[in-house]
C-alpha positions, -999 to 999 in steps of 0.1 A, spaced: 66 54 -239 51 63 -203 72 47 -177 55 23 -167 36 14 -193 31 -26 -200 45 -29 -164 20 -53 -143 12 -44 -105 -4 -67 -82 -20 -48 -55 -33 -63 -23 -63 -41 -11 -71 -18 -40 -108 -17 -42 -104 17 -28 -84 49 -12 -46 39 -14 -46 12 -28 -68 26 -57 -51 55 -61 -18 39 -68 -31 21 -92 -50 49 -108 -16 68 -110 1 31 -129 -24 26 -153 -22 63 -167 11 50 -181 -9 18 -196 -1 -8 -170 -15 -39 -159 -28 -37 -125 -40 -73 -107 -63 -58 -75 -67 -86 -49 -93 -74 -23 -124 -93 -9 -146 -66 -15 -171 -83 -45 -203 -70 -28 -211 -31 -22 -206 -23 12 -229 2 36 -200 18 51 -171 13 21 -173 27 -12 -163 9 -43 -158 -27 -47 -130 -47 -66 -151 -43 -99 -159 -11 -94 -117 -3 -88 -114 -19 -119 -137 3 -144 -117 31 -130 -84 21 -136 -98 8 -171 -110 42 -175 -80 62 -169 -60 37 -196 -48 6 -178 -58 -33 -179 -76 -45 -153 -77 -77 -130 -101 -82 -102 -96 -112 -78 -119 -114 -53 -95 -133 -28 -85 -132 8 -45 -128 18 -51 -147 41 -55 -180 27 -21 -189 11 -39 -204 -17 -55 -178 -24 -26 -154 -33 -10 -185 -51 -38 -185 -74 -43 -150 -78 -4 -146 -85 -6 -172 -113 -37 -161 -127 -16 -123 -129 14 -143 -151 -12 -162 -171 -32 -128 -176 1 -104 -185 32 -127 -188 48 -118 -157 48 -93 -126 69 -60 -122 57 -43 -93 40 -58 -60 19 -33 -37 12 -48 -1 -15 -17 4 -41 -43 23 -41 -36 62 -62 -39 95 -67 -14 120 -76 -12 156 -64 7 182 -75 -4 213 -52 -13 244 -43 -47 256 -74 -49 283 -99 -42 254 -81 -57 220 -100 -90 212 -79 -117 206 -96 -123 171 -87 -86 164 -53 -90 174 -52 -125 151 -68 -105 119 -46 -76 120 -12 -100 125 -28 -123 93 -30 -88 68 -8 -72 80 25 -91 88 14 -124 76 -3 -110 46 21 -88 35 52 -117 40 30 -138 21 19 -119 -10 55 -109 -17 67 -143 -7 41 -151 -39 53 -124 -62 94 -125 -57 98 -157 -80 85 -132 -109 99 -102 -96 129 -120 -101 126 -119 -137 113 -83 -143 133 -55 -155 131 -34 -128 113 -50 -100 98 -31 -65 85 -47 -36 65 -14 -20 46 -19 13 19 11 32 36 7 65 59 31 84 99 38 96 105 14 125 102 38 154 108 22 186 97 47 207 79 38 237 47 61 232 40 42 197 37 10 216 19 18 245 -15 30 240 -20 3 211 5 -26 213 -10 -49 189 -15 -26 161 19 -13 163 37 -47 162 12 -56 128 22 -28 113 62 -26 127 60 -64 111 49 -53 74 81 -33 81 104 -55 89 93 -77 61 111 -43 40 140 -47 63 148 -81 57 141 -86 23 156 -54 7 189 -69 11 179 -107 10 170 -97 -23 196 -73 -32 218 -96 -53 183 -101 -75 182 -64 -79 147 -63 -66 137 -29 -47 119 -34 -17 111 -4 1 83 10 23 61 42 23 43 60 48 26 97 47 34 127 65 0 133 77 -33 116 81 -47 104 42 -88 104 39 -99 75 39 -126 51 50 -104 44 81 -99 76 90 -134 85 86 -148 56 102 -121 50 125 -104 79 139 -124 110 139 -150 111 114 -148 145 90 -129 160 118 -100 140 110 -109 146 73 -109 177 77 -68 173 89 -61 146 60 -43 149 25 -60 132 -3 -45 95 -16 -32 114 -45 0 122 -27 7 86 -17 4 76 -53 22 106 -69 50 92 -46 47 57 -52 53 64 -92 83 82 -83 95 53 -65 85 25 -91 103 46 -117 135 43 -99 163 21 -107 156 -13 -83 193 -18 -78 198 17 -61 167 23 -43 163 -4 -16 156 -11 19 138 23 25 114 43 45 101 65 24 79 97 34 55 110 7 66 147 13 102 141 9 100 115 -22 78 141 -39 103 170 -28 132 150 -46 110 149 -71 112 188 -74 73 188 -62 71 210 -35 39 227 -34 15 204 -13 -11 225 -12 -32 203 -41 -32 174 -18 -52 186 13 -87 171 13 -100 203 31 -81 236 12 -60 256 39 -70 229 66 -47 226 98 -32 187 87 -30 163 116 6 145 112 2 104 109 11 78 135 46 65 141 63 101 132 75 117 156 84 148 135 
């Protein structure tokens, strides 16, 4: 048996990139995969909706789950968490992939983009777990795994984009605190952030266009790193910052080359690392 088949993920944010690509990797094995994402309708700028996730990671041999929700609204993710148990018996694994972006500095940062990016980010990702742990509880090997990076507190990550950095710095310190509020449950809750720049729609509609592209690694390598870290024991692999380079080089993977979006491209090394 696959490992992790019959496992069930809920993912927030999977109707595309990351989020879709780690649960593309999960149902090869045959798992469950619950997407939460408010993405029902096609978008002009976004490719794929929630449905649209779904037939792919039906076609690659998993079960699928589309909630159209927002994580947000607490009843929301209650909802969409019980519909999950009803739908599969339970929950193993619970991805907080769903995040908001914007860059600006504090002169030019609407307040309303400040609020959004504190609800997904932080608030969401405190949230949706907050959801899943009474079920986690009860799985055999249990991960908490957020998208958000080692807490760096060097000055230069906070001072071109304050507000950003403290939405994503709180996603990680929701790994901080809970790995070991939850370590006597024996549920692994760990964070994972890449090396370099992935392509996505962010990145392509966000920060550069196919010049940053151009410098990015394909989701692939997030998710080939994610499995690694869902297939490890929960009880001894918690309360980490994982890089996707260095999980996959434990891993024994060390030839990268696969993953760049653009073969033999100069990559552009992600936010928050300082090397």
């Amino acid at each position: 048996m696959a490992g992790l088949a019959g496992k069930t993920m809920f993912l927030s944010g999977g109707s595309r990139g990351i989020g879709l690509a780690i649960a593309k990797r999960a149902a090869a094995d045959g798992a469950n995969i619950a997407l939460i994402a408010k993405t029902a309708e096609p978008h002009p700028r976004l490719e794929g909706t929630i449905y649209s996730a779904a037939e792919e990671i039906e076609a690659v041999g998993g079960a699928a789950l589309p909630i159209v929700g927002d994580i947000r609204h607490d009843e929301e993710v209650a909802a969409a968490v019980a519909t999950t148990v009803e739908t599969f018996g339970g929950i193993d694994i619970c991805v907080n992939n769903a995040s908001a972006i914007n860059l600006s500095g504090t002169d030019f940062l609407p307040m309303k983009s400040y609020d959004l990016m504190q609800d997904i980010n932080t608030r969401g990702t405190f949230l949706v777990s907050r959801a899943c742990i009474p079920h986690l509880k009860r799985a055999e090997n249990p991960h908490i795994l957020t998208l958000s990076p080692p807490l760096n507190l060097a000055q230069h990550w906070f001072q071109n984009h304050v507000a950003y950095t403290i939405a994503k710095y709180g996603m990680s310190m929701c790994t901080l605190g809970m790995s070991a509020e939850f370590a006597d449950d024996g549920i692994a809750v760990n964070s994972l952030w890449p090396r370099t720049i992935i392509a996505t729609a962010a990145v392509q509609n966000l920060l550069g266009g196919d010049a940053a592209m151009q410098q990015s690694r394909r989701p692939e390598i997030l998710a080939d790193a994610a499995y690694e870290i869902f297939n490890r024991p929960s009880r001894e692999a918690t309360g980490n910052f994982y890089i996707d380079d260095e999980v996959l080089a434990e891993a024994g993977v060390t030839d990268l080359s696969g993953y760049a979006y653009v073969e033999d491209s100069e990559l552009q090394r992600d936010i928050f690392l300082d090397e």
